[in-house]
C-alpha positions in Angstrom: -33.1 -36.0 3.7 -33.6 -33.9 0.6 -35.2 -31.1 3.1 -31.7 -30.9 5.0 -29.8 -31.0 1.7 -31.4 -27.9 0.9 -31.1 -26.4 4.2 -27.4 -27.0 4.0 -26.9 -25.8 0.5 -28.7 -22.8 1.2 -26.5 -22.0 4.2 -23.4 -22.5 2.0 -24.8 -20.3 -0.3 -25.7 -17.5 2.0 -22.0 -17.8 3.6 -20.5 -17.6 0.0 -22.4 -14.4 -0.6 -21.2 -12.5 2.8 -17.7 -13.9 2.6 -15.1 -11.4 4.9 -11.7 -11.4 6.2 -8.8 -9.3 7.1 -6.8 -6.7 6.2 -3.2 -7.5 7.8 -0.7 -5.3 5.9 -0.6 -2.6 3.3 -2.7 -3.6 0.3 -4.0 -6.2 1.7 -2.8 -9.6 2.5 -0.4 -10.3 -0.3 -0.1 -6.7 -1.0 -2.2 -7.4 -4.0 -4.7 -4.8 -3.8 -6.9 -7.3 -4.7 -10.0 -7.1 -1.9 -11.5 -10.9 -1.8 -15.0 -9.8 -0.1 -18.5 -10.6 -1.0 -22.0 -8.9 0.4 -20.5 -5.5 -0.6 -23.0 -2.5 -1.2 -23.4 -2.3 -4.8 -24.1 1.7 -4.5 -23.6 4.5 -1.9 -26.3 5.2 0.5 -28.0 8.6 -0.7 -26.8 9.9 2.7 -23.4 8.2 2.8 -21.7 5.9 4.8 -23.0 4.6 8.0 -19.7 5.2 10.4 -19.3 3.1 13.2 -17.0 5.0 15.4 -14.5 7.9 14.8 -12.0 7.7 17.0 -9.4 10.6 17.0 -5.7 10.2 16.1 -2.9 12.6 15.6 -1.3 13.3 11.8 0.3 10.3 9.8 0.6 9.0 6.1 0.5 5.3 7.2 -2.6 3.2 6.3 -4.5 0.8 9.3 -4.4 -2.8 9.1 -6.6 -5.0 10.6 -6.7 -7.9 12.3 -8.2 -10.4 14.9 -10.7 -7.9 16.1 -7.9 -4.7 16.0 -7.0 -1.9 13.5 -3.0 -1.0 13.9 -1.5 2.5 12.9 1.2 4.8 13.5 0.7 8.9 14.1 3.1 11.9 15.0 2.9 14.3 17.7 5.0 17.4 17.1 6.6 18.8 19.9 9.8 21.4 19.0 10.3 22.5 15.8 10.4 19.1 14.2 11.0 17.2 16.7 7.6 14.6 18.3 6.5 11.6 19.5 5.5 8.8 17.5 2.9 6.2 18.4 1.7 2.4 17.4 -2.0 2.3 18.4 -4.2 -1.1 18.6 -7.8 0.0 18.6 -10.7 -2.2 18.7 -12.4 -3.2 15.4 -16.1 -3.0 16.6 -15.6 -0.1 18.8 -12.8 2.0 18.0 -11.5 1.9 21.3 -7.7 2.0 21.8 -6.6 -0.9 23.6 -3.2 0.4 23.7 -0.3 2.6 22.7 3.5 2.5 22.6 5.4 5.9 21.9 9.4 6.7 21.1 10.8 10.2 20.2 11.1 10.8 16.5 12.7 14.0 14.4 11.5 15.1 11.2 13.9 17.4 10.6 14.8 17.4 7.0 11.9 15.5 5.9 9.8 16.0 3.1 6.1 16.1 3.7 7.0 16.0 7.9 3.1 15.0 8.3 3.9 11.8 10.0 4.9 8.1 9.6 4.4 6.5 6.1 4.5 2.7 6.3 1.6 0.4 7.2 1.6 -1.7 10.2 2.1 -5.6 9.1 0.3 -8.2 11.4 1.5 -11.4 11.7 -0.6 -14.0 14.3 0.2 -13.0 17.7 2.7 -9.8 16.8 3.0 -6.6 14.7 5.5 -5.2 13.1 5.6 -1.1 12.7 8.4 1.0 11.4 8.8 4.7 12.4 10.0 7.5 9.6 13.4 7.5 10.6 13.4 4.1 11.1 12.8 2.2 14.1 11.5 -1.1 14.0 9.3 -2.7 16.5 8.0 -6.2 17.1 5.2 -5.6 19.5 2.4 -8.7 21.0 -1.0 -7.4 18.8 -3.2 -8.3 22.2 -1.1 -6.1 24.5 1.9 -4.1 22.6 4.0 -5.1 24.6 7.2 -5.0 23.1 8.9 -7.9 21.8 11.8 -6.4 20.1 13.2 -3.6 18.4 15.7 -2.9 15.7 17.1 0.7 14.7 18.0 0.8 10.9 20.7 3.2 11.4 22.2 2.6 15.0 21.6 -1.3 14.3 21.9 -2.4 10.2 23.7 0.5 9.0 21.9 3.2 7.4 22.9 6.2 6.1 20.9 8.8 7.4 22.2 11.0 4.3 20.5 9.0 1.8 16.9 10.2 0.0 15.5 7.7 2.2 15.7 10.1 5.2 14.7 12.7 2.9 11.8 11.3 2.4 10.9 9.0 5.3 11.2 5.3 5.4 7.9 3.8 3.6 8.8 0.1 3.1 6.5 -1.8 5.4 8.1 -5.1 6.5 7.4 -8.3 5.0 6.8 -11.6 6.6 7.8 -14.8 4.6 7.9 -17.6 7.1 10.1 -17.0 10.1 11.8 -13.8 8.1 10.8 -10.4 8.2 12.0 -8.8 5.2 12.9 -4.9 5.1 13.7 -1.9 3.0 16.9 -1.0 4.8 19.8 1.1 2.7 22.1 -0.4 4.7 26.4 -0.1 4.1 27.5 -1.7 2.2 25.5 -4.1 0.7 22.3 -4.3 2.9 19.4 -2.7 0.8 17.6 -5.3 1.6 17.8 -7.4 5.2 15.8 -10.0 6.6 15.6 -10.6 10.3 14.5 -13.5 12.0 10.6 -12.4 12.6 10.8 -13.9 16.4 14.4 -12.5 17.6 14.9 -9.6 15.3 18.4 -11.1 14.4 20.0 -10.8 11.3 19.5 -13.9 8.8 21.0 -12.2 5.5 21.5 -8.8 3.9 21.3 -8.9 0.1 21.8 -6.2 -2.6 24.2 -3.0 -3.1 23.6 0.7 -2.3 25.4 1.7 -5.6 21.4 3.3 -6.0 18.9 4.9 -3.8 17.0 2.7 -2.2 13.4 4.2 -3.2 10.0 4.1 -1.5 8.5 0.9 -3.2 7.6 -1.9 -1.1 9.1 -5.6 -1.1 6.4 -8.5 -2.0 6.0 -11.8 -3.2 5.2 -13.9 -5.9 5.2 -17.1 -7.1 6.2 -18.2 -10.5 8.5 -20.1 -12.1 8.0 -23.0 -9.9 9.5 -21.1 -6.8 8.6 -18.7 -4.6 10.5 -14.9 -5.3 10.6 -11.7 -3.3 10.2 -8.9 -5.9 12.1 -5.4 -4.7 12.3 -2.6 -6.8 14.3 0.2 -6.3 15.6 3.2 -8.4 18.0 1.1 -10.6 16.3 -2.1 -11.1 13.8 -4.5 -10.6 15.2 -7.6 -8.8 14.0 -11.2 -7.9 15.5 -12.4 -4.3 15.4 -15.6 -3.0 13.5 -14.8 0.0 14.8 -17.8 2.3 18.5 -16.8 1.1 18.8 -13.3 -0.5 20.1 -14.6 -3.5 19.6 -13.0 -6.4 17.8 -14.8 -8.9 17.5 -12.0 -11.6 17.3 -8.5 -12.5 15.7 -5.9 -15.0 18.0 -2.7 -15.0 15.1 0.3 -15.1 16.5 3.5 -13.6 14.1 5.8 -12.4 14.3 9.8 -11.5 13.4 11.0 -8.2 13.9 7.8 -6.5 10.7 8.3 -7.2 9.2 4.3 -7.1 6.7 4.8 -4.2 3.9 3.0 -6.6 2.9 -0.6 -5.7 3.5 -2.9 -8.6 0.6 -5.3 -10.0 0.9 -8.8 -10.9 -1.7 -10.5 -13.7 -0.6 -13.9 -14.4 2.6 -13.3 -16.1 2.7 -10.0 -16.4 4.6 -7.9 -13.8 3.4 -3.9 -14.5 5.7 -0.8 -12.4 4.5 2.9 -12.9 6.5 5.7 -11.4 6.0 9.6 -11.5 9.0 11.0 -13.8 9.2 7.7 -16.3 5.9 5.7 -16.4 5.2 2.2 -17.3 7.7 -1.2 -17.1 6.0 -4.3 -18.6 7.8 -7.2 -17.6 6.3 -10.9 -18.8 7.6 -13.8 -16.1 9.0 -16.9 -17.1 6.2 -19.4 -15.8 9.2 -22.2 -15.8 11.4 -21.1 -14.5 12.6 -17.7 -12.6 13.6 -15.2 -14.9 11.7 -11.8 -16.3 11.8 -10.1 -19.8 11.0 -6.2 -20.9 7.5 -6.7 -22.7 7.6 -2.5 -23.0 8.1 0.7 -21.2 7.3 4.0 -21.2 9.0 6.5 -23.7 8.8 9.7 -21.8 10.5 11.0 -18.6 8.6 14.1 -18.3 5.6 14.4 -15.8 3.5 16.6 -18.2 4.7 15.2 -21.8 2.7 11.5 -20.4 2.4 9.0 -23.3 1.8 6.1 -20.5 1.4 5.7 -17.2 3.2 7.7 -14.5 2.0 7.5 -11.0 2.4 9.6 -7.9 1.1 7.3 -5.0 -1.4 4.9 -6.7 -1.2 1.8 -7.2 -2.1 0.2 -10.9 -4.5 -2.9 -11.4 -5.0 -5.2 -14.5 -8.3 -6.2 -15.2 -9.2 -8.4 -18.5 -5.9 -7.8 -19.9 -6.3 -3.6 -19.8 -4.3 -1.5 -17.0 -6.7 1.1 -14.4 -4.6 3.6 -13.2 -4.2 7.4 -11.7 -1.2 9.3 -13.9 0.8 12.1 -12.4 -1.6 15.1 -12.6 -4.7 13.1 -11.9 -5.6 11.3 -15.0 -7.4 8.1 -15.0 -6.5 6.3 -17.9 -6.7 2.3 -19.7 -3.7 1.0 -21.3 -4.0 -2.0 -23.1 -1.6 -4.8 -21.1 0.0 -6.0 -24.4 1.6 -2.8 -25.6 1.0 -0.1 -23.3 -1.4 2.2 -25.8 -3.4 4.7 -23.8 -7.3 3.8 -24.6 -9.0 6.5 -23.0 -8.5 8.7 -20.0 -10.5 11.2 -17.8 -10.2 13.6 -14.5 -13.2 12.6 -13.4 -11.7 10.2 -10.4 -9.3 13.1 -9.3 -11.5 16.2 -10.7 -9.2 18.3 -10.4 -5.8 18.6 -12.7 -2.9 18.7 -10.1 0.8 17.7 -9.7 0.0 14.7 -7.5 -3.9 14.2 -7.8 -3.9 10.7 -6.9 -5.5 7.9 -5.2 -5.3 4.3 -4.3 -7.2 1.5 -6.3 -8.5 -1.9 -5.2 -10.2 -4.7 -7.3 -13.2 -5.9 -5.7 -14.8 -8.5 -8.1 -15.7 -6.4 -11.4 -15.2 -3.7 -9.7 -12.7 -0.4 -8.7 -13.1 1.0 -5.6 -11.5 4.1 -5.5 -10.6 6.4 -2.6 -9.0 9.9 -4.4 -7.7 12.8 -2.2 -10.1 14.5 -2.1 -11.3 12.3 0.7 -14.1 10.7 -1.6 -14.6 6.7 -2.5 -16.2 6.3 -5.7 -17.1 2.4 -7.1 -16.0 2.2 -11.0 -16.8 -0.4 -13.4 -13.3 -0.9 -15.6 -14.2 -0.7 -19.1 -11.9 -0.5 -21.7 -15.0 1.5 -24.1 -14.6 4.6 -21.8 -14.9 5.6 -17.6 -18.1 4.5 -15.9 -18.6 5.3 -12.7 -21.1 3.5 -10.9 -21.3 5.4 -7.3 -19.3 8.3 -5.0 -19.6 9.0 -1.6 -17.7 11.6 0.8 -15.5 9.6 3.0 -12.9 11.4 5.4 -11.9 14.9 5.3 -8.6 15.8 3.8 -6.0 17.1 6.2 -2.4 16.9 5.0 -0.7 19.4 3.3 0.5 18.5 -0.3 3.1 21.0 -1.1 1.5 22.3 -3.7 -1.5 24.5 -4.6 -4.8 22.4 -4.3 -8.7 23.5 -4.7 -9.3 21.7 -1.6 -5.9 23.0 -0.1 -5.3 19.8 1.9 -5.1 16.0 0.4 -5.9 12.8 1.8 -3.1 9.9 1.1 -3.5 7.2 3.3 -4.5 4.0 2.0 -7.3 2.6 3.6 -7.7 -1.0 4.9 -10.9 -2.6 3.7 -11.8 -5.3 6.1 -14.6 -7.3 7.5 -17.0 -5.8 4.6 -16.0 -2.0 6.4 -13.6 0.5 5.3 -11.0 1.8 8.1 -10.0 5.2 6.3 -7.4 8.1 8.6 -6.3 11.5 8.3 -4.7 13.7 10.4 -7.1 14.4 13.1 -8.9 10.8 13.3 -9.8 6.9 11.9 -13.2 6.2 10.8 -14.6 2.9 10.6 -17.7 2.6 7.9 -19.9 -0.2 6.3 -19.7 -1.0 3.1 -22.1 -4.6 3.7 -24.8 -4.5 1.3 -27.0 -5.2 4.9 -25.8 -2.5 6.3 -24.0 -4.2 9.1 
């Protein structure tokens, strides 16, 4: 009896230690950028990664997502001038095979950074959802794409294809929240936000004004307050929705230059932290009774190069032990404290080199950073708030896209990975890589 106890407690224990799971949308499921998995290599190999399979793709911004034994992402074929072919590919997790593709004509014309789609395919059981720069939305069958249904932002909801939006490129992925599928449309006249029914693609409510931009950031969730609240943030405010109704429950005014608010927000119990390029940090503390948000701080500077916070490109803060990890405008890593926003320390060392736009995307991983800059490296960091120590570095896909600026490397890397299954599933523009990071080596 007691020799089965142990036998059973010492299976529990080795199944806690390799836990794994899935990587269904951008950030991760809950777009938390929080990465749950255990059995992770606690340094590089000396000779890098062990890749799986390459498998080659065409040029895109959009991250992979992962899920029941596939990896979903979008690419770009240029064909005239500006004008392509974009793709949603379903490739197989062990193998990198492609299990199958679905194509519809695309123009970038007018586009900024016309590299290729931005926003990560979102998996949802049996379907995924991908969105295409100028924005078409598909509901595909994850086994066998075929399609479901399809929705057209301007032809079908009303967008204005003069916005910054186009400019830029649709980036929002869709959100699922029950049977909705909630979208970053700019829709007339009141439909920056929509939610379709996630089966039917039918219209279930439209909810907020396009008095302002409607920005790059992506919708997500929380829960606080005792109810559930879709949090969108665009270049005027941050706003709480009811995600069943559209409701607003409320909103922190907080315009931003650029429309620039393509950073993905971090939660930490109450706290609710936004970094954007031109104007930094917002601190915002959450009501835990009831829904509402207050201004803790924000950032006192609107200049990119005068920094006295936080202002992000691309990158994503975290809050570890009450102290904000996160990638400023021209590359600086730095540690804020959460309470008031003072700058502890910073370095270059993540980015190494001082750029407009050195960036790249952070995920917590127990005590840990993993870090994938764009310079095509992942480097492991252990957040301090003493001073930067980095624990290990590794090369990790070449950089391909143009950054519209001058760069030592001339070409950046700034898709954000999925991390899935104890592997990392990294793009550029020429292929997807699929790479252990088990501490077995499997």
């Amino acid at each position: 009896m007691r020799k089965a106890a142990l036998c059973a407690l010492a299976l529990l224990v080795v199944a806690s230690s390799t836990f794994a799971e899935d990587w269904p949308e951008y950030r991760g499921a809950g777009r938390t950028g929080v990465w749950k998995e255990t059995g992770i290599v606690d340094v590089f190999p000396p000779g890098g990664l062990t890749v799986l399979w390459r498998t080659p793709v065409n040029r895109g911004f959009s991250g992979p997502s992962v899920a029941g034994g596939r990896v979903f992402l979008t690419d770009f074929i240029e064909d005239k001038g500006p004008k392509g072919t974009e793709r949603a590919l379903a490739l197989d997790e062990k193998t990198g095979k492609v299990l199958w593709t679905y194509e519809w004509p695309a123009d970038y014309g007018g586009i900024l950074w016309p590299v290729g789609p931005r926003a990560t395919p979102t998996v949802d059981g049996d379907r995924v959802y991908v969105l295409g720069v100028n924005g078409k939305l598909f509901c595909f069958k994850a086994a066998t794409g075929q399609l479901v249904w399809k929705k057209d932002y301007v032809a079908d909801l009303g967008a204005d294809p003069r916005t910054w939006a186009f400019n830029y490129g649709y980036t929002g992925a869709p959100l699922v929240d029950g049977n909705n599928l909630i979208c970053m449309v700019g829709g007339q006249p009141d439909a920056k936000v929509v939610a379709l029914d996630k089966f039917t693609g039918q219209v279930i409510w439209k909810a907020l004004s396009m008095e302002t931009e409607l920005g790059a950031a992506q919708p997500f969730l929380i829960t606080e307050g005792g109810v559930k609240q879709l949090i969108v943030w665009y270049p005027g405010a941050v706003a709480s929705l009811n995600p069943e109704s559209g409701k607003q429950r409320w909103e922190a005014p907080w315009r931003v230059g650029g429309s620039a608010s393509a950073s993905m927000p971090f939660k930490s119990g109450l706290h609710l932290f936004f970094s954007t390029f031109y104007d930094g940090g917002l601190m915002l503390s959450l009501d835990g009774k009831k829904p509402g948000a207050t201004m803790m701080w924000k950032g006192k500077s609107n200049n990119e190069l005068q920094t006295d916070g936080l202002h992000s490109t691309l990158s994503g803060p975290v809050i570890v032990n009450g102290h904000i990890y996160g990638i400023c405008s021209y590359g600086q890593f730095r540690c804020m404290r959460v309470s008031d926003g003072e700058r502890l320390w910073e370095t270059q060392a993540v980015t190494k080199e001082r750029a407009r736009w050195a960036t790249g995307h952070i995920v917590v991983n127990g005590d840990r950073l993993f870090i994938n800059n764009d310079r095509g490296e992942l480097i492991i960091v252990q957040p301090d708030p003493a001073g930067y120590k980095e624990i290990s570095r590794t090369a990790l896909i070449k950089p391909t896209s143009p950054p519209g600026n001058r760069r030592q490397l001339v070409n950046v890397n700034w898709s954000h990975p999925a991390y899935a299954n104890r592997h990392i599933y990294a793009r550029n523009d020429e292929e997807i890589i699929a790479a252990s990071l088990a501490r077995d080596g499997k």
